[in-house]
C-alpha positions as CSV (number, residue, x, y, z in Angstrom):
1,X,0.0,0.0,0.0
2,X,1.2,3.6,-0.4
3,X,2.1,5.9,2.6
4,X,-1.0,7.7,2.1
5,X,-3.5,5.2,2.2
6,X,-1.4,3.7,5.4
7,X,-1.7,6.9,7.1
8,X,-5.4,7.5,5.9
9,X,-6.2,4.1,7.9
10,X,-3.9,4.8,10.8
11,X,-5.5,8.2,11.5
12,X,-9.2,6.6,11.1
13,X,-8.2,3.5,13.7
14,X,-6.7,6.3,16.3
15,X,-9.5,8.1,15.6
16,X,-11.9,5.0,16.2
17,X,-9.3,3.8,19.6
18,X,-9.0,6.5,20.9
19,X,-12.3,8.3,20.8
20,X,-14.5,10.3,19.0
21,X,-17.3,10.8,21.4
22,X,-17.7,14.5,20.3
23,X,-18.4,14.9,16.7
24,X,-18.3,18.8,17.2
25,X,-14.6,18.3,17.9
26,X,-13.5,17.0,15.1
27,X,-15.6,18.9,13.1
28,X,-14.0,22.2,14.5
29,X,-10.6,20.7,14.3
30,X,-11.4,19.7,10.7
31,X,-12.9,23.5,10.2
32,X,-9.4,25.0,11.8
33,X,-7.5,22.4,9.1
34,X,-9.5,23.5,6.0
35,X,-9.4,27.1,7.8
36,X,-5.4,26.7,7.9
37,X,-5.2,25.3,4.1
38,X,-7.5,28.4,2.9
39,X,-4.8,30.6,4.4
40,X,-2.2,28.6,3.3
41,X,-3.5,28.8,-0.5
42,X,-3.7,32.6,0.3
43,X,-0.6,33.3,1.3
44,X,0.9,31.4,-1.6
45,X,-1.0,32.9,-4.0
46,X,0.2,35.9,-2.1
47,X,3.6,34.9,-2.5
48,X,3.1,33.8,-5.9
49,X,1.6,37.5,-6.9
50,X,4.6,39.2,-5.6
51,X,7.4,37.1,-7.1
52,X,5.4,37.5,-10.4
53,X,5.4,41.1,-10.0
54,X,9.2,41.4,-8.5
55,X,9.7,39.5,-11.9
56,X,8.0,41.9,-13.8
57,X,9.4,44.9,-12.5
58,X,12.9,43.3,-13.4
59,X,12.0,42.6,-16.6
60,X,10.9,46.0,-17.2
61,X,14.5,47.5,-15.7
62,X,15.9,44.9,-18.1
63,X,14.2,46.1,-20.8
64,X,14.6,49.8,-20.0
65,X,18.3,49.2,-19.3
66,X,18.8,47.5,-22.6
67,X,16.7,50.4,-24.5
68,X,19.3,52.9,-22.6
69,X,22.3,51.0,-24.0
70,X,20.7,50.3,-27.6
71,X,19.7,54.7,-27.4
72,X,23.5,55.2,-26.7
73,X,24.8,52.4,-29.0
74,X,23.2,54.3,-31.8
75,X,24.3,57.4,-30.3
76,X,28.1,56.5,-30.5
77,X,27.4,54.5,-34.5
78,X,26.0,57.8,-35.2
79,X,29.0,59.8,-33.6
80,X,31.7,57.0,-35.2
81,X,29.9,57.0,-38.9
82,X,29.7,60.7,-38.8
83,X,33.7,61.3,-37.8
84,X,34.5,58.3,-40.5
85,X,32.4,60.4,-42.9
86,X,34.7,63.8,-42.4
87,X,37.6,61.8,-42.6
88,X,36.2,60.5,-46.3
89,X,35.3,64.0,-46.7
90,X,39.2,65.5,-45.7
91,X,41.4,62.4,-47.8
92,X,39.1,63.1,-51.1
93,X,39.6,66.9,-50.5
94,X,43.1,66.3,-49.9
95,X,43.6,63.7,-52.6
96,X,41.7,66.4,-55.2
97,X,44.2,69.3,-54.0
98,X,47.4,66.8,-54.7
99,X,45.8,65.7,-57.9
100,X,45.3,70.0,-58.8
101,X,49.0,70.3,-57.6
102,X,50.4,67.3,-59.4
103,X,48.0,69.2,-63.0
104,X,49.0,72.4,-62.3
105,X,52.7,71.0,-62.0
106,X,52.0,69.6,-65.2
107,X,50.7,72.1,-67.2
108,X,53.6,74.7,-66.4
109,X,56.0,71.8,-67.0
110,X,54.0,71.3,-70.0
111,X,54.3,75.6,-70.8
112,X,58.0,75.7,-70.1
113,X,58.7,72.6,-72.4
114,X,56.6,74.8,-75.3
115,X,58.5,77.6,-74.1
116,X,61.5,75.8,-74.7
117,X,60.8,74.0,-78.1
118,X,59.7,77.5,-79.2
119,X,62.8,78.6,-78.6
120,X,64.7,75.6,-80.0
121,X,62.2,76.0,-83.7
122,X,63.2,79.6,-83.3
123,X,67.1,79.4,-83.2
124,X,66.8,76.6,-85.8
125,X,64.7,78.8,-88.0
126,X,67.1,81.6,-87.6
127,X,70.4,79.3,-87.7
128,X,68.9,78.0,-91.1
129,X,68.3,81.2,-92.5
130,X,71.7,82.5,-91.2
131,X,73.4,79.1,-93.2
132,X,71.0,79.9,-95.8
133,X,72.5,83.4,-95.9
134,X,75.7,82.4,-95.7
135,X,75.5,79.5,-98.2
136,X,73.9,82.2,-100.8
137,X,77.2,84.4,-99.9
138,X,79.5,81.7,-100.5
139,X,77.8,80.9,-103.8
140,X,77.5,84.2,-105.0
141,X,81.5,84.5,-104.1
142,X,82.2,81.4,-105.6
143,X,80.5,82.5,-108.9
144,X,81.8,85.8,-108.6
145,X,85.5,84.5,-108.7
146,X,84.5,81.8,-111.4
147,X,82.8,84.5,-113.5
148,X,86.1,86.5,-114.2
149,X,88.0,83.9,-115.6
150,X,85.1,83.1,-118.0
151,X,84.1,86.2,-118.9
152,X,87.3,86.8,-120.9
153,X,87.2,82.8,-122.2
154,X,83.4,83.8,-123.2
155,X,84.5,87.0,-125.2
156,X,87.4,85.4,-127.4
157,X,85.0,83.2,-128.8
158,X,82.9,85.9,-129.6
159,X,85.4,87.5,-131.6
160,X,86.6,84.9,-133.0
161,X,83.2,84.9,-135.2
């Protein structure tokens, strides 16, 4: 048999042995029992109220906690993404400066080296024209002391007619 039917029959035999001549007895002990179960139920239900709302009101610091972190967590991605941002901003301003210095560079390397093959086509032109010149003087000096020693070989055979 289990316990509780062993004790269920003990308790009825002690009951039965040892008397139960007043009814109203154990009628008022059995009241003060249900009595003491009513306010046992009570108190746990008690109990069980105020854990549940202990629980909640953790769960609500919890949750406001964890609102409080996520609010500054998107505070500080906002702050970080915002100073990565102005960084971007600074390196392509400062990578479009170098790239205007590095053209600018270019273009008066670009102006000198005109400059200077402007120069070079000019001194060519005017070497040219200077050999030119002096190449017409030579010829004209060269056919100038040819042309004496024909002219006379020219006229004898004019006169010879």
């Amino acid at each position: 048999m289990k316990l509780w039917n062993k004790t269920l029959i003990t308790s009825a035999l002690c009951l039965a042995l040892f008397g139960c001549d007043d009814s109203s007895k154990v009628d008022n002990k059995l009241d003060q029992a249900k009595d003491n179960a009513e306010q046992i139920k009570d108190a746990a239900a008690d109990k069980a109220r105020a854990i549940k709302q202990e629980a909640d009101k953790q769960i609500d610091d919890i949750k406001t906690q964890a609102n409080n972190e996520a609010d500054s967590l998107k505070t500080q991605a906002s702050s970080i993404k915002s100073e990565a941002d102005k960084k971007a901003d600074a390196i392509a301003q400062d990578a479009k400066n170098k790239a205007d210095a590095v053209k600018q560079d270019a273009q008066q390397k670009s102006d000198a080296i005109m400059k200077e093959a402007g120069k070079i086509k000019d001194n060519a032109i005017v070497e040219a024209n200077q050999l030119s010149a002096d190449a017409a003087n030579k010829t004209k000096e060269i056919k100038e002391s040819i042309a004496p020693e024909q002219a006379p070989a020219q006229q004898a055979p004019a006169g010879q007619q």
